[in-house]
C-alpha positions as CSV (number, residue, x, y, z in Angstrom):
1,X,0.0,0.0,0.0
2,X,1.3,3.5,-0.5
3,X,0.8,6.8,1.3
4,X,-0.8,9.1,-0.5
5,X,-3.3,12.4,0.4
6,X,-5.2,14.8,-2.2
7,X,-3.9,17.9,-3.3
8,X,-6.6,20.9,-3.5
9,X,-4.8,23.9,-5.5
10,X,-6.8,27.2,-7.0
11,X,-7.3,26.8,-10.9
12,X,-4.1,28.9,-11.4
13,X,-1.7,26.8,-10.2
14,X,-3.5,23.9,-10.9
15,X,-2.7,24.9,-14.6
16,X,1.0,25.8,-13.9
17,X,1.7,22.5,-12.2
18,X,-0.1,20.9,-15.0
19,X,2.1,22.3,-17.1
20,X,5.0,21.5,-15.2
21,X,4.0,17.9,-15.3
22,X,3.5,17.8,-19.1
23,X,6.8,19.2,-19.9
24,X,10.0,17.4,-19.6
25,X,12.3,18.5,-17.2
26,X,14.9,19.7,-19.8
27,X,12.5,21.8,-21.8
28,X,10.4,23.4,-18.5
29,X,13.9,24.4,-16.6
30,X,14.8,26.4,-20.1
31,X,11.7,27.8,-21.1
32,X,10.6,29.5,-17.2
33,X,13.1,28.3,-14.5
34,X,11.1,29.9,-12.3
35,X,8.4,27.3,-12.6
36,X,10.1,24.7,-12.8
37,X,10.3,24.1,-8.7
38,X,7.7,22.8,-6.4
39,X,7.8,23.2,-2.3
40,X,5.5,21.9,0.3
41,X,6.6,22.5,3.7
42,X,4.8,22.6,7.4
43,X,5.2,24.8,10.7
44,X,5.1,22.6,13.4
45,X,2.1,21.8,14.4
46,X,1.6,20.1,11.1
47,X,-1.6,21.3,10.1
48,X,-0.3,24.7,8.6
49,X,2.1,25.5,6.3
50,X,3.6,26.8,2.7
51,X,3.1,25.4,-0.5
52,X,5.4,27.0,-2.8
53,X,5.7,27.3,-6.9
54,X,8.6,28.7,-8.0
55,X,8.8,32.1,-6.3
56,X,5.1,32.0,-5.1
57,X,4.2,30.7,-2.4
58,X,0.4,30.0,-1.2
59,X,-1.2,29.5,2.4
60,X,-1.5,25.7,2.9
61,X,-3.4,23.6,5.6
62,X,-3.8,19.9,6.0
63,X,-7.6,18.7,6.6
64,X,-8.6,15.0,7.7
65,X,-12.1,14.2,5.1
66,X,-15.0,13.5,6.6
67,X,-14.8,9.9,4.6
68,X,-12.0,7.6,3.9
69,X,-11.6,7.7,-0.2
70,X,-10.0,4.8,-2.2
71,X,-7.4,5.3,-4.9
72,X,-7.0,2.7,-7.6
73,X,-4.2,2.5,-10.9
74,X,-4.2,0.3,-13.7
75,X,-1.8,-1.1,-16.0
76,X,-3.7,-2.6,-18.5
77,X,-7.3,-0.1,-18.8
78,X,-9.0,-2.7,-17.7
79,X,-8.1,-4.6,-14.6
80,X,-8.1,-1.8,-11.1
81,X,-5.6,-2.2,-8.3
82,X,-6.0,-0.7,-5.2
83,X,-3.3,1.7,-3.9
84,X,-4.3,3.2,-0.8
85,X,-7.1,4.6,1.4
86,X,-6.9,9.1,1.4
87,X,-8.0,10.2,5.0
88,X,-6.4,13.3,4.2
89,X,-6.6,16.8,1.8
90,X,-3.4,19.5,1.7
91,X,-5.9,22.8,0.7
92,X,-3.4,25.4,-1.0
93,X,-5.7,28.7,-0.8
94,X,-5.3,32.3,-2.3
95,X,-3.7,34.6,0.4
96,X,-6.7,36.2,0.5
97,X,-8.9,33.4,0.8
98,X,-9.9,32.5,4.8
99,X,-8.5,29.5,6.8
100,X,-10.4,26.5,7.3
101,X,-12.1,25.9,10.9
102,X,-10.7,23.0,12.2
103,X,-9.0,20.2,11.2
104,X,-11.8,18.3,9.6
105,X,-13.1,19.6,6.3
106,X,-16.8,19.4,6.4
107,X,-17.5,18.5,2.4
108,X,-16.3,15.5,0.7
109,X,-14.2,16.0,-2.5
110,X,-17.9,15.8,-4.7
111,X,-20.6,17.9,-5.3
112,X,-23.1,15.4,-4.0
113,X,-20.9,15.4,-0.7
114,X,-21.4,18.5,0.2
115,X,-21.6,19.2,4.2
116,X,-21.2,15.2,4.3
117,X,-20.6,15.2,8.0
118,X,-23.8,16.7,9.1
119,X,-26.3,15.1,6.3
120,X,-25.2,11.3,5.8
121,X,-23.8,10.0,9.3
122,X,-25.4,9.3,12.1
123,X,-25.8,11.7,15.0
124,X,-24.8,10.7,18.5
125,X,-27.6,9.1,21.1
126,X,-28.6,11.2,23.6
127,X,-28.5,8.9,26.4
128,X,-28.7,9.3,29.8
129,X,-26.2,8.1,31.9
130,X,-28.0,6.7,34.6
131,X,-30.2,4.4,32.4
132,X,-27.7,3.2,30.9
133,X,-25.7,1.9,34.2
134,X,-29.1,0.9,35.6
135,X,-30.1,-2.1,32.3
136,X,-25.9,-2.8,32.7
137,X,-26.7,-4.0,35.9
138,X,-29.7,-5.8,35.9
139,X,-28.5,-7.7,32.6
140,X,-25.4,-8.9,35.1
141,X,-27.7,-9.7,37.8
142,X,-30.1,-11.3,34.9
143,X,-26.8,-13.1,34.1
144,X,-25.6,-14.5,37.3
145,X,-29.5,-15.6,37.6
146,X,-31.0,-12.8,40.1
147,X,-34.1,-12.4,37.4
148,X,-36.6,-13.1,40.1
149,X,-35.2,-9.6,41.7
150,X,-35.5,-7.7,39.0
151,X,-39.2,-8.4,38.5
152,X,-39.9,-7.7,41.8
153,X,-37.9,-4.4,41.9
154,X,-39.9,-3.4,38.4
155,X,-43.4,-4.2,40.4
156,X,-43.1,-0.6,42.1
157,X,-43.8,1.1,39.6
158,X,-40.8,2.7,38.0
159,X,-40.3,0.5,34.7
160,X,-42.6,1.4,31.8
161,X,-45.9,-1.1,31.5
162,X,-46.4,-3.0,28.5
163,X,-48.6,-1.5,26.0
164,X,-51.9,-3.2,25.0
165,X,-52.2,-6.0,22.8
166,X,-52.9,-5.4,19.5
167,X,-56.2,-6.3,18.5
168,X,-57.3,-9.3,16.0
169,X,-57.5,-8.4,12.4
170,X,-61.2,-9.1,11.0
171,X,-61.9,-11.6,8.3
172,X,-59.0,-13.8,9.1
173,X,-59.7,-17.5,9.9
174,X,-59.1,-17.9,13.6
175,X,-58.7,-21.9,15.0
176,X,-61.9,-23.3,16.3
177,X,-61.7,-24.6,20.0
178,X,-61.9,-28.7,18.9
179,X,-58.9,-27.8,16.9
180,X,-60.6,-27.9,13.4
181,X,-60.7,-24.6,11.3
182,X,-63.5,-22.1,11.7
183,X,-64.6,-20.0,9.3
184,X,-63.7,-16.2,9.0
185,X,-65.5,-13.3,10.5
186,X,-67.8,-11.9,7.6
187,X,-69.0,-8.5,7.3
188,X,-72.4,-7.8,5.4
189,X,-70.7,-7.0,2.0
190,X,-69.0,-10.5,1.6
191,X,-72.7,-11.8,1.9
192,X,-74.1,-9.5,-1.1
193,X,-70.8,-10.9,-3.1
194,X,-71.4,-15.0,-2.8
195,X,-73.8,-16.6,-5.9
């Protein structure tokens, strides 16, 4: 597996490193030397730092996704191998543009995954604490075979009742007493149908 992340850039230097790439190394260091050089480097808290293109350098930060994303190559066009899992983006901004908050970046690297972190996962329980410890211990006393307590302790009043039973569907054949099947309920329309 390798180690790899995503690299955001504004659509200028997305073009200039495009370029960069395209060229060989000969022809890019003697048509714009200045170009021809790349530079990432980090303060030390390692979420900040400098991304630098030739003399220009850019505000950088490095954001954890709010999903792990696969990366695949191919050798052939037609058979994918998997490289590595991204968990993280290096955003190189404009200087004017505004830091991220925090170290999680709240959209996905897709339009449809756009404020991913609040719309498709799961929200946290709210769950009280005392409940909680209250069912973990009667399921150990359940366990070590004290259920005969817990009943009695739920007599008094302060565990929910059970609701009322749910009442018998109409027209469905119910088994007679002698253990033969009786006939279904019938309501005065099912008489006017019969020949």
């Amino acid at each position: 597996m390798e180690e790899q992340f995503i690299l955001r850039v504004p659509p200028s230097v997305a073009e200039r490193i495009e370029r960069l790439m395209n060229e060989s190394a000969a022809a890019s260091s003697s048509s714009n030397p200045e170009d021809a050089s790349l530079d990432l480097s980090f303060s030390e808290d390692g979420r900040n730092g400098t991304f630098m293109i030739g003399n220009e350098s850019f505000p950088a930060s490095l954001l954890d996704l709010p999903t792990v994303v696969e990366s695949y190559k191919t050798y052939d066009d037609s058979v994918l191998i998997k490289t590595a899992d991204i968990g993280q983006m290096i955003m190189v901004r404009e200087e004017e543009d505004p830091a991220p908050e925090g170290v999680e970046y709240k959209h996905g690297l897709t339009p449809p995954m756009r404020d991913a972190r609040r719309r498709r996962f799961r929200r946290e329980p709210d769950l009280n604490a005392e409940l909680v410890h209250r069912v973990e211990k009667d399921l150990i006393s359940i366990m070590h075979g004290n259920a005969s307590a817990i009943l009695r302790a739920g007599e008094g009043g302060d565990r929910k009742k059970a609701g009322p039973a749910p009442a018998t569907k109409p027209n469905v054949k119910q088994p007679a007493a002698n253990g033969e099947e009786a006939e279904a309920e019938r309501s005065d329309s099912d008489e006017s149908v019969d020949p």
